[in-house]
N, C-alpha and C positions, 0 to 999 in steps of 0.2 A: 665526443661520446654520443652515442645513440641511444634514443628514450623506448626503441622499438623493444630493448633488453630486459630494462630497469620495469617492475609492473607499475610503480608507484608514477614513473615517468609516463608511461605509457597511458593510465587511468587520464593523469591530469591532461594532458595531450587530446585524447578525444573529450574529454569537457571543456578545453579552453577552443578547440575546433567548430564544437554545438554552438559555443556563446559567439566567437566571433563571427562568427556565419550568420547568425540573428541579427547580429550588430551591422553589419556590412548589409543585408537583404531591408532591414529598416530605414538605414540610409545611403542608398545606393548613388556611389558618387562613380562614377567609371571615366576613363583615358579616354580624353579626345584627340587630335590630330595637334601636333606642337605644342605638346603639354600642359594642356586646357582641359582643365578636369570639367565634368556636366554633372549636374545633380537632378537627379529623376525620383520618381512617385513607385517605392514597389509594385504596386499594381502597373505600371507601363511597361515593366520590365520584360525583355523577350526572353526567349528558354536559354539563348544562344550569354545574354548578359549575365544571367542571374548563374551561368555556371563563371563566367567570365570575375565575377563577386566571390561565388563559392572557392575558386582558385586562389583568389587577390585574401581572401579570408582565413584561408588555411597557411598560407605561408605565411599570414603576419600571425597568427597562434602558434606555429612551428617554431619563428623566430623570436619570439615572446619566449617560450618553454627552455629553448637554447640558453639564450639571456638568463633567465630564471636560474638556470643550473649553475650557470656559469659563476653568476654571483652567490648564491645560498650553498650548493653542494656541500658537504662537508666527509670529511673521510671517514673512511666505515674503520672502527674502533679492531675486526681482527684481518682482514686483507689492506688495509690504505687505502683501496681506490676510493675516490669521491662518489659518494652518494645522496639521494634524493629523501634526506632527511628530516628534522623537526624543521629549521629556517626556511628550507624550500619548502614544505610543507604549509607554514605559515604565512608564504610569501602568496602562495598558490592561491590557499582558502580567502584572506585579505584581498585580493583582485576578483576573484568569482562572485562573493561577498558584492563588492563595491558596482563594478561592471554587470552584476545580471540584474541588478534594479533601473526600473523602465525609468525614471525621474533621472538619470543621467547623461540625458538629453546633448548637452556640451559635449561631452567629453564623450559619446558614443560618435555624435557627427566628425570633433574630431580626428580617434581613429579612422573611423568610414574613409575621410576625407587627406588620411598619411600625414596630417599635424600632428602628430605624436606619434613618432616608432616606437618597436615594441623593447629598445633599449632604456627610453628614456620612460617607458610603459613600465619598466621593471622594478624601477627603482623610484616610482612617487609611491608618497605617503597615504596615509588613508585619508587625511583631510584634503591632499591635491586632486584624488580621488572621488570625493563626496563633493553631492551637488551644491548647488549655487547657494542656498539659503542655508545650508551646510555652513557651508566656506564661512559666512557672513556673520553666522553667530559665533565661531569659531574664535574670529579674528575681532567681534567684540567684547568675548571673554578674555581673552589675551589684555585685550585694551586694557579692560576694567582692572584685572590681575594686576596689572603693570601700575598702574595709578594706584593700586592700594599696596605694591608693596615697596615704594616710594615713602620714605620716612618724611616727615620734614623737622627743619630745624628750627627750633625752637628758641627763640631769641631772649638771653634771660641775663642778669647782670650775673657776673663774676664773681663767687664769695672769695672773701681777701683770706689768707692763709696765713697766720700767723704763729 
């Protein structure tokens, strides 16, 4: 299916193209010889890499959006075909949301950097999403939760039934 059709597909399509293009130009990691990626300073960049980025940016938003459909789509209620509704919608907002705040440091280098396709891009959560100090409180409220909803047993003698 093609997003060039769908406006809803096409809207999200040039905003996830603006963001990952940001993302990719902020940390610009490019293809060396034998598959030796290099990590450079935007400002070092020449016109010839930074389209070289621009490129490498776009198809991973393209393939991201593809993903996106593929999983959220849902069928349109009077034709059937699949379409780019409430879940995709959700899915969309939820990544734009998480990914265009600059304290995503990790997880922008990263993408930049092809540790993360944009299938496996498709389907984290908002807390795999959210940054570090994020994560951390996250997962010491879990803790805590977890330790209070732990009953314990109470050790007490036995009334005789008689």
């Amino acid at each position: 299916s093609n997003a060039g059709v769908d406006p809803a597909r096409k809207y999200c399509l040039t905003k996830l193209h603006e963001l990952f293009r940001n993302i990719f130009l902020r940390y610009p990691v490019l293809p060396e010889a034998e598959g030796v990626s290099i990590e450079k300073k935007p400002e070092e960049l020449t016109p010839e890499e930074k389209v070289v980025l621009e490129d490498k940016a776009n198809r991973f938003a393209t393939d991201l959006e593809e993903c996106m459909f593929e999983l959220y789509a849902e069928p349109d209620a009077k034709t059937g075909k699949r379409t780019a509704a409430a879940k995709y919608k959700e899915r969309f907002r939820m990544l734009t949301f998480n990914l265009s705040k600059s304290d995503r440091v990790v997880l922008h280098k990263r993408i930049a950097a092809s540790h993360i396709s944009p299938k496996e891009l498709s389907t984290m959560s908002s807390t795999d999403l959210a940054d570090e100090e994020t994560k951390q409180s996250i997962r010491q409220a879990e803790q805590e939760a977890l330790e209070h909803s732990i009953l314990k047993k109470t050790v007490m003698p036995r009334a005789k039934m008689t």
